[in-house]
C-alpha positions as CSV (number, residue, x, y, z in Angstrom):
1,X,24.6,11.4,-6.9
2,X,25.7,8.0,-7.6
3,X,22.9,6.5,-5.3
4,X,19.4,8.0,-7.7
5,X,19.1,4.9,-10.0
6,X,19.7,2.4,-7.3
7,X,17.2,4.3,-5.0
8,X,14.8,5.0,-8.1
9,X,15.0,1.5,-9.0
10,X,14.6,0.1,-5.5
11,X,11.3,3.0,-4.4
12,X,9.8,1.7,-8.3
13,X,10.3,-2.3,-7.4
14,X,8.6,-1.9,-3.6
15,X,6.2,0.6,-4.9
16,X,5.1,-2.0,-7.4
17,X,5.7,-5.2,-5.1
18,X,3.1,-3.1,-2.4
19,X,0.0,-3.1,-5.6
20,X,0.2,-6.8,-5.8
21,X,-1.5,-7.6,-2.4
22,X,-3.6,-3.8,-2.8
23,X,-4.7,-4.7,-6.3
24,X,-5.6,-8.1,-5.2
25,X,-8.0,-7.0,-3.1
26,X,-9.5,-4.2,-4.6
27,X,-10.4,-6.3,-7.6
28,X,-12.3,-9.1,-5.2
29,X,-14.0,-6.5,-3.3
30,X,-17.1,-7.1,-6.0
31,X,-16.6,-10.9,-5.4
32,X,-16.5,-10.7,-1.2
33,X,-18.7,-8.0,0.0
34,X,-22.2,-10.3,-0.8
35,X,-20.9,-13.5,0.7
36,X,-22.7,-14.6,3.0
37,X,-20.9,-15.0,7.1
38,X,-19.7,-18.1,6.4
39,X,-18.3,-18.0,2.8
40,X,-16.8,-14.8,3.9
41,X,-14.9,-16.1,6.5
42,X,-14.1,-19.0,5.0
43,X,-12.7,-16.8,1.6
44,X,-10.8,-14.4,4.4
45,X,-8.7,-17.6,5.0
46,X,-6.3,-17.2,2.5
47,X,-5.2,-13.9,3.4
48,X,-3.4,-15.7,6.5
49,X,0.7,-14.5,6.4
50,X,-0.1,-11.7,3.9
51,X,0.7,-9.5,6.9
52,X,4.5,-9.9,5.9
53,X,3.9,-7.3,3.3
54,X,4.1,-4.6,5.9
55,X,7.6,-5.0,5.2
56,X,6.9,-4.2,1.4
57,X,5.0,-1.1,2.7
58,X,7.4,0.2,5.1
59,X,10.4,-0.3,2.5
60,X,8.6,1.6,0.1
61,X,8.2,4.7,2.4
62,X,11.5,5.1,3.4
63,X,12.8,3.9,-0.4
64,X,10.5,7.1,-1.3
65,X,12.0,9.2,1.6
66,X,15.8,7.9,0.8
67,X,15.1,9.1,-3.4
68,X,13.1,12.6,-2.3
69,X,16.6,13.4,-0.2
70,X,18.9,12.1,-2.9
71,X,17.1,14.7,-5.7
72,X,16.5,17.8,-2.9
73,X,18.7,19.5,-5.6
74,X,15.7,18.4,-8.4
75,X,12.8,20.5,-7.3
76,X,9.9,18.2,-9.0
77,X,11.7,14.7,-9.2
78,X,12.4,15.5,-5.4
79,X,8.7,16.4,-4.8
80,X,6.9,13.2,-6.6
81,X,8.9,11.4,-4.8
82,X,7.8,13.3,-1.4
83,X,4.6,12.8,-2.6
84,X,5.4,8.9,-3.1
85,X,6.3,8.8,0.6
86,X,3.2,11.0,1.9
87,X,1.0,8.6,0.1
88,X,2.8,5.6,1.3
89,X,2.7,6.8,4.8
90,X,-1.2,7.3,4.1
91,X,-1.8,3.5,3.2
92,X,-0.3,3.0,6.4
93,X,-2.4,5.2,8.4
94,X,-5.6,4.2,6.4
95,X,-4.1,0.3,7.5
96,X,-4.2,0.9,11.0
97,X,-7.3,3.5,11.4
98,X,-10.0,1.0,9.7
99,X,-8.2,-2.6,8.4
100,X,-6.2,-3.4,11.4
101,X,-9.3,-2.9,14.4
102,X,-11.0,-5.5,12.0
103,X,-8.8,-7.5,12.0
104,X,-8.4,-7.6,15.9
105,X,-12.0,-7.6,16.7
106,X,-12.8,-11.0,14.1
107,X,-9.5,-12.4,15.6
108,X,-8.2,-12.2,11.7
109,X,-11.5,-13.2,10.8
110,X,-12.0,-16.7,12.6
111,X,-14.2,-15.2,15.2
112,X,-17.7,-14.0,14.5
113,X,-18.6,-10.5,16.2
114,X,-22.2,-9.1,16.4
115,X,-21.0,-6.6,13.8
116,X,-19.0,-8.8,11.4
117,X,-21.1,-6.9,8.3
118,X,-19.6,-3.3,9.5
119,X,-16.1,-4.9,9.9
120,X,-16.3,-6.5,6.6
121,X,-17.7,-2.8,4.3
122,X,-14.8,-1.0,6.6
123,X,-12.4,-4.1,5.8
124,X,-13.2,-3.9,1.9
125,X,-13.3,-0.2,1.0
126,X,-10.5,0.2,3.4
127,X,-8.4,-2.0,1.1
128,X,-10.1,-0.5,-1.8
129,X,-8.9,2.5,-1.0
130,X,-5.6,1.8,0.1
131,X,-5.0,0.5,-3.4
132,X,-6.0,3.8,-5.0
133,X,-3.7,4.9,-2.6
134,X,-0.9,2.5,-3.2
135,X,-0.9,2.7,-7.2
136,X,-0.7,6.8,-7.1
137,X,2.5,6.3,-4.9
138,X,3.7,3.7,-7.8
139,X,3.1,6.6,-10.5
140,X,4.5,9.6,-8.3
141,X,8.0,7.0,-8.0
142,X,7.6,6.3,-11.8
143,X,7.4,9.9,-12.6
144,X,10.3,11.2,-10.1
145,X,12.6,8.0,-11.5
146,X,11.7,9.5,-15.0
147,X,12.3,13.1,-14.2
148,X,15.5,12.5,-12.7
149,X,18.3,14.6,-14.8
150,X,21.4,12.3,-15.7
151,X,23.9,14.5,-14.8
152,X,22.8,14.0,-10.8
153,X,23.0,10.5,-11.1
């Protein structure tokens, strides 16, 4: 198939363009979660517009879909990049179990609840998480792109 390094190239560029915002807050989690109410708020600020990279997320999945199709014939090229998709579609799940509810209930964090602390630790570790998630999708893509045999492309 004509179509594998085109889709390996484009699942391995959304996979990666997905860790920037994941790593980015997985390594300010030690940073955020002792702020106090107000410098948290005031830090969750610049995350304003970062929802955009939903689209990153949701390319990614079906990019990881698209390339698990394309190499069917391939049995473990074909399954890491299954597996790329299932953890994709996990980091959207995790998103809107636990990040998304805190989002809505501190009105994107500009509004104080009674239980901003909870929403923060399930805010955080959510993200956390979700770049664990995020950056094993990134190596099952890597790993299907490399175990692709030429002679299907």
């Amino acid at each position: 198939m004509r179509s594998v390094p085109y889709l390996s190239f484009a699942a391995l560029v959304l996979a990666a363009l997905a860790l920037v915002p994941a790593g980015a807050h997985f390594f300010a989690l030690p940073n955020k979660i002792g702020l106090t109410q107000e410098d948290y708020f005031t830090a969750q600020g610049i995350y304003r517009g970062w929802s955009l990279f939903g689209v990153v997320l949701i390319g990614s999945l079906l990019a990881n879909l698209a390339l698990a199709v394309a190499l069917r014939r391939q049995r473990m090229p074909c399954l890491f990049a299954a597996a790329g998709a299932v953890l994709m579609a996990a980091v959207l799940l995790l998103f809107f179990a636990f990040i998304y509810p805190a989002n809505q209930a501190t009105a994107n964090w500009t509004a104080v609840p009674e239980n901003w602390d909870m929403l923060r630790t399930q805010w955080e570790y959510g993200h956390a998480v979700n770049a664990g998630l995020t950056f094993a999708a990134f190596i099952c893509v890597a790993v299907s792109a490399l175990g692709a045999r030429r002679e299907a492309v």
